[in-house]
N, C-alpha and C positions, 0 to 999 in steps of 0.2 A: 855655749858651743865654742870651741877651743877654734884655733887657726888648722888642726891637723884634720877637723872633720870639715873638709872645705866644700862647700855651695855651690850648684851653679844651675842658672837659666836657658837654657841650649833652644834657642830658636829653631833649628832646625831638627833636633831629634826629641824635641818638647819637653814640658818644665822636668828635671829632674833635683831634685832636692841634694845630692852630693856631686862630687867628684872621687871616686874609689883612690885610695893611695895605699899605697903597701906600708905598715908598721910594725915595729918591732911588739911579739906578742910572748910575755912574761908563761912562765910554766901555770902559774897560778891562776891566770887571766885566760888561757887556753883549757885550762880543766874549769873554769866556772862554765866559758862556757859549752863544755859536753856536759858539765853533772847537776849545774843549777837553770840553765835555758826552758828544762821543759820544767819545771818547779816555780821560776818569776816571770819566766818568756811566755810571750804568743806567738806562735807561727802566721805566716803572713798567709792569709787569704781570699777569695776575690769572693767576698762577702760578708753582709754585714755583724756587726760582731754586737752583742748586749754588755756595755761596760757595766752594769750594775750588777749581772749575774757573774760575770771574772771577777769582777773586786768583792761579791759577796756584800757589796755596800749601796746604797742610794748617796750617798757623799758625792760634793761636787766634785764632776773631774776636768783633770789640767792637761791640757797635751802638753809635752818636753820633746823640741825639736829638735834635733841634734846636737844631744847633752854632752860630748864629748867625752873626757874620760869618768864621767857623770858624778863629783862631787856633789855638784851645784845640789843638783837632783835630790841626791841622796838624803842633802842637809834638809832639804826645805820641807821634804816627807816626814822627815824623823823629825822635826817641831812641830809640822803642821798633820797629825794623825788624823785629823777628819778632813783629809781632801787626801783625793785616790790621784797616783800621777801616772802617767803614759808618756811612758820614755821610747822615742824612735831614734836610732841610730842606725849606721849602715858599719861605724867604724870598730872591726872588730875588738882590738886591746879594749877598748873604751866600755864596748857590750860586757866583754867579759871583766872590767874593774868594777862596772854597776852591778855587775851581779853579786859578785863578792861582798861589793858591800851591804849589799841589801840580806847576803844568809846571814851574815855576820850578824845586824844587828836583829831578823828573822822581821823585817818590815812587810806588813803587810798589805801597805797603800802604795804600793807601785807595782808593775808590769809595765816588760819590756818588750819593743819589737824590731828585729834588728832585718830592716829591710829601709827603703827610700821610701820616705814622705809622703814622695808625693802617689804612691801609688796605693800606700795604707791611707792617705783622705780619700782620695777616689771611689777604692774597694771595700776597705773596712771600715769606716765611718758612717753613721747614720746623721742624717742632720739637726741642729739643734739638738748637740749632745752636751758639749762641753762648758765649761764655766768660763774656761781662760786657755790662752795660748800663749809658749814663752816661746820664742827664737833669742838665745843671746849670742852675741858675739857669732855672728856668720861670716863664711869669709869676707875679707872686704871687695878682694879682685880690685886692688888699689890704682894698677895701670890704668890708664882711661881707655883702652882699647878693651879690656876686660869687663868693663862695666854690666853688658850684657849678660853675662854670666852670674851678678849676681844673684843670691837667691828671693830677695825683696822686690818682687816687680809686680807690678798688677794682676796678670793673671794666676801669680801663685795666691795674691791676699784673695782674690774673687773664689778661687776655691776653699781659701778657711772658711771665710766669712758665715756661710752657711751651718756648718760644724755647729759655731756656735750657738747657745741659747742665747734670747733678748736680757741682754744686761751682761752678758759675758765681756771680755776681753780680750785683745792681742797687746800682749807686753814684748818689744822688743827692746834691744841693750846692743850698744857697737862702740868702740873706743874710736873709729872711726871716723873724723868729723862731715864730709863728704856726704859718707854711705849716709850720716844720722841725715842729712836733709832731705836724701832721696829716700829715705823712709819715710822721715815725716809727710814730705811731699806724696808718695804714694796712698798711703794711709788716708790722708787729709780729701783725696779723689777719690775714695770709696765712696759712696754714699748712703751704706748702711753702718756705716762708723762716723765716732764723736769724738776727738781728743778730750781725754780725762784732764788735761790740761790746758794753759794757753799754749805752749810750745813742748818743749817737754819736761820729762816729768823729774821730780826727784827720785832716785833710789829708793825701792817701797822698802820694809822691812824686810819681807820674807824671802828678797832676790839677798843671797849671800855674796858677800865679796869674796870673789875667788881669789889663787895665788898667781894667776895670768892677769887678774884686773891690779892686784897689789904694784905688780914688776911693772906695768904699763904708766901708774901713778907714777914711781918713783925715776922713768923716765919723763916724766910734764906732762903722760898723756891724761886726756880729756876722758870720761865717759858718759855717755849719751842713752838716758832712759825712755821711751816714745811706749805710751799706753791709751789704748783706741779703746770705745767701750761699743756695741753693738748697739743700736736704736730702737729695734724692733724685733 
């Protein structure tokens, strides 16, 4: 998840998974998404959806929380062909770069839904569906008055949690040092979650180094892997 698809927890108008911002949308990325949306896209609705009959697969599936301009995405499907992903975003340029690249290579394990989070776990999700869940890099809402806002707080993990099957996952990823403890901190208060490590974790294989975590290195910053596993 880039810094441009930014996060927030809104106490008062309840969890919403972004904050909308206006971006510059390429010719290319505006025709994916009118010509390829209904071809890789699901339309957002207030019911539950069967992921094995959309993906044509029994393969385990991954939800992709706001992928941003969706490389990550793109790479980890295109290694990993026996796992179907579910890519949510709200942020258009981004919907329409995953889509592109997904005709391009005619990948078959992903679909996309470009609507808020939190309203496709609520409405479209059945429980105990998914294998694993990635959020990387969400905003950090670095101010301390901001904090709130982040999109890592309790009651958002309380609605994964469910999602998942027994033995699934939440993988999250922040360059953020901060944000990584009030994840792990939160995470660690669930009580249907196990840290897959002692603190956290290293880099698994299949999370790709992006070109925003490369630039983030080569100014000293840090990056912080935190992987929960379900218990039951």
């Amino acid at each position: 998840m880039s810094d441009e698809n930014n996060q927030e927890l809104s106490h008062i108008r309840g969890i919403r998974s972004y904050v909308l911002r206006q971006g510059h949308m390429t010719r290319l990325q505006s025709e994916a998404l009118k010509n390829l949306m209904p071809i890789w896209g699901i339309e957002y609705q207030q019911n539950n959806i069967d992921l094995n009959e959309i993906f044509s697969s029994e393969h385990p599936k991954i939800l992709e929380i706001g992928f941003g301009m969706g490389q990550t995405t793109f790479e980890m499907a295109k290694n990993r062909p026996d796992i179907d992903y579910l890519g949510v975003e709200i942020h258009g340029p981004g919907v329409g770069n995953l889509l592109h690249l997904i005709d391009k290579e005619k990948l078959t394990n992903i679909r996309v839904i470009r609507h808020d989070a939190v309203e496709v776990i609520d409405s479209m999700l059945e429980d105990d569906v998914l294998s694993g869940i990635h959020i990387y890099f969400p905003d950090p809402w670095h101010k301390k008055r901001h904090h709130k806002r982040r999109l890592i707080q309790p009651p958002f993990i309380h609605k994964l949690v469910p999602k998942l099957k027994s033995g699934g996952y939440i993988h999250l990823a922040t360059d953020w040092e901060d944000y990584a403890y009030q994840m792990l901190d939160v995470l660690s208060k669930e009580q249907n979650l196990v840290n897959s490590f002692e603190t956290f974790a290293p880099r698994p294989d299949y999370r790709p180094v992006t070109k925003f975590e490369l630039r983030g290195k080569k100014l000293g910053h840090d990056v912080w892997d935190i992987i929960f596993t379900k218990n039951n």
